[in-house]
C-alpha positions as CSV (number, residue, x, y, z in Angstrom):
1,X,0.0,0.0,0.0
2,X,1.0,4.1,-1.2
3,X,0.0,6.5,1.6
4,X,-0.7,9.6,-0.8
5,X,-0.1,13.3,0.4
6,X,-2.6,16.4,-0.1
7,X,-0.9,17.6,-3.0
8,X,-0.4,14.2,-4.5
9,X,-4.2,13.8,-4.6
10,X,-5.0,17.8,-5.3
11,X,-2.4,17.5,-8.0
12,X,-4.9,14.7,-9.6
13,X,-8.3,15.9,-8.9
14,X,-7.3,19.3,-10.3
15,X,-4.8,18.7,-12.9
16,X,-3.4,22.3,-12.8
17,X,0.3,21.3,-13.5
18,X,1.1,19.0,-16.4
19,X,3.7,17.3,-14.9
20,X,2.8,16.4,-11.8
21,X,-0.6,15.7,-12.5
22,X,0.5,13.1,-15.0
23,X,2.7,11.8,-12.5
24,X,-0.6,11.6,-9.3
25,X,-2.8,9.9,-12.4
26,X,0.0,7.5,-12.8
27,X,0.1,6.8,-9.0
28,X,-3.9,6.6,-9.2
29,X,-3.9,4.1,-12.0
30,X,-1.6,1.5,-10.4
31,X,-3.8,1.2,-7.7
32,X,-6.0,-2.0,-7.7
33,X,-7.9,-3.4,-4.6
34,X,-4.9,-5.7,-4.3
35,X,-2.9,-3.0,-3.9
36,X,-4.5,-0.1,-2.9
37,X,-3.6,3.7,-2.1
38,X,-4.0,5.1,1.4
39,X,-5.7,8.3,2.2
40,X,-5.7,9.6,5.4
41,X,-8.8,11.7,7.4
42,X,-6.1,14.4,7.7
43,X,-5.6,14.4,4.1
44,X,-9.2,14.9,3.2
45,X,-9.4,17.3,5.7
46,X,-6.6,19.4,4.0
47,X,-8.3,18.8,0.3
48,X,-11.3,19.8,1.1
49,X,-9.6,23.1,2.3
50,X,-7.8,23.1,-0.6
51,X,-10.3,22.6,-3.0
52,X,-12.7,25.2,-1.2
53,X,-10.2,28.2,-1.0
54,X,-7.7,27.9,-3.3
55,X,-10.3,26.4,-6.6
56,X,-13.1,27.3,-4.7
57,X,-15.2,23.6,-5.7
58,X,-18.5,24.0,-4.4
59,X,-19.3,22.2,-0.8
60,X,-21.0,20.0,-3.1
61,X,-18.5,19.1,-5.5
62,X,-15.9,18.6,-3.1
63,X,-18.7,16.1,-1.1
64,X,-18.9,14.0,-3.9
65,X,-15.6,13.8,-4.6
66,X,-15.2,12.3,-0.7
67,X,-17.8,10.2,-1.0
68,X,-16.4,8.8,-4.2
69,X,-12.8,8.2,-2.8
70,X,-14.4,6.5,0.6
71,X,-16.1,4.4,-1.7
72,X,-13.2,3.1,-3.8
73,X,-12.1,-0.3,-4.1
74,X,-8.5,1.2,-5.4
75,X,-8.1,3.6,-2.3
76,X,-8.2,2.9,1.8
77,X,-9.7,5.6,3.8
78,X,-8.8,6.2,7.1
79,X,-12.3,5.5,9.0
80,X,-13.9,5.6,5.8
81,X,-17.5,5.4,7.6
82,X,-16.8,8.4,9.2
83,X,-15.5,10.1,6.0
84,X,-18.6,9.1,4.3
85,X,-20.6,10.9,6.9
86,X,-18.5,13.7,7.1
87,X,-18.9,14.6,3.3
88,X,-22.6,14.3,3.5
89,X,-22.8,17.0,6.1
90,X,-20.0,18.6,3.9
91,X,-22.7,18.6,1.0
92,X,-25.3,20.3,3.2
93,X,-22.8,23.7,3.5
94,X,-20.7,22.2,7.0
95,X,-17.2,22.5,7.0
96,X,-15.9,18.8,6.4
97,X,-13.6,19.0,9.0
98,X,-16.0,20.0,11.7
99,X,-18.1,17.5,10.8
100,X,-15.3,14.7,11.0
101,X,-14.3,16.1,14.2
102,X,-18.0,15.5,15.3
103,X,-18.3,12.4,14.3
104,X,-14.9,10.6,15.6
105,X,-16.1,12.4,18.8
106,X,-19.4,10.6,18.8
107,X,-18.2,7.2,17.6
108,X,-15.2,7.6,20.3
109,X,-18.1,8.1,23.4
110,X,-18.2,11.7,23.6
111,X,-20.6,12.9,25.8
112,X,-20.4,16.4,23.3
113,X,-17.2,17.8,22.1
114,X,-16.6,21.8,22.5
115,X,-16.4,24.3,20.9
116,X,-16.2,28.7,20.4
117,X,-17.4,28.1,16.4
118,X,-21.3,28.7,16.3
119,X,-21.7,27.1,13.0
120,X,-19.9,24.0,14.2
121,X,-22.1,24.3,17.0
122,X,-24.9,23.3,14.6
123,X,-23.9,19.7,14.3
124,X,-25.0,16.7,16.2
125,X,-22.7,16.1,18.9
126,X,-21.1,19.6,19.0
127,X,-21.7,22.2,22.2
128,X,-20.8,25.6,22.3
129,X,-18.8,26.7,24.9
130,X,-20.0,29.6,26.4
């Protein structure tokens, strides 16, 4: 197995630089389910950063791109469940790392997890500190 870096899989969602993104769709291709690539939960959560500043991909676009890659066959996703979960509040307008953040919380017992962000706030199993 390949553990692939943020601007490995940027590099191939985007295509924005000939040569490297020729050499990330390489990488991509040789993956099989046999021999997977490996994506990490803090390498979606820079992406989707990524993708929503710097391109500025719509909450939406950048969802189903998450929910595409959690779904591979080709690629391992760290807690891929959560990931899943994550990018479906990500495609209702939450911040996808919030939302993760929530969720791992939840699934790790979390009575709440805290926090000063109001829209974060907003999500199941987030409490604003006051």
């Amino acid at each position: 197995m390949i553990g692939v870096d943020t601007n490995v899989l940027v590099r191939y969602l985007i295509k924005d630089h000939p040569e490297q993104s020729t050499a990330a769709s390489a990488l991509f291709g040789s993956f099989s389910p046999k021999s997977p690539g490996y994506l990490s939960a803090t390498v979606l959560v820079e992406t989707f950063w990524v993708l929503k500043r710097v391109y500025k991909v719509s909450y939406a676009e950048i969802a189903d791109v998450l929910l595409n890659l959690a779904s591979s066959e080709e690629v391992v996703v760290e807690h891929s469940d959560v990931v899943r979960q994550a990018a479906r509040k990500a495609a209702e307008g939450y911040d996808f790392a919030d939302a993760l953040i929530a969720l791992n919380g939840r699934e790790r017992g979390c009575d709440y997890t805290a926090t000063f962000d109001t829209q974060a706030a907003t999500l199941k199993g987030m409490k604003l500190l006051k």
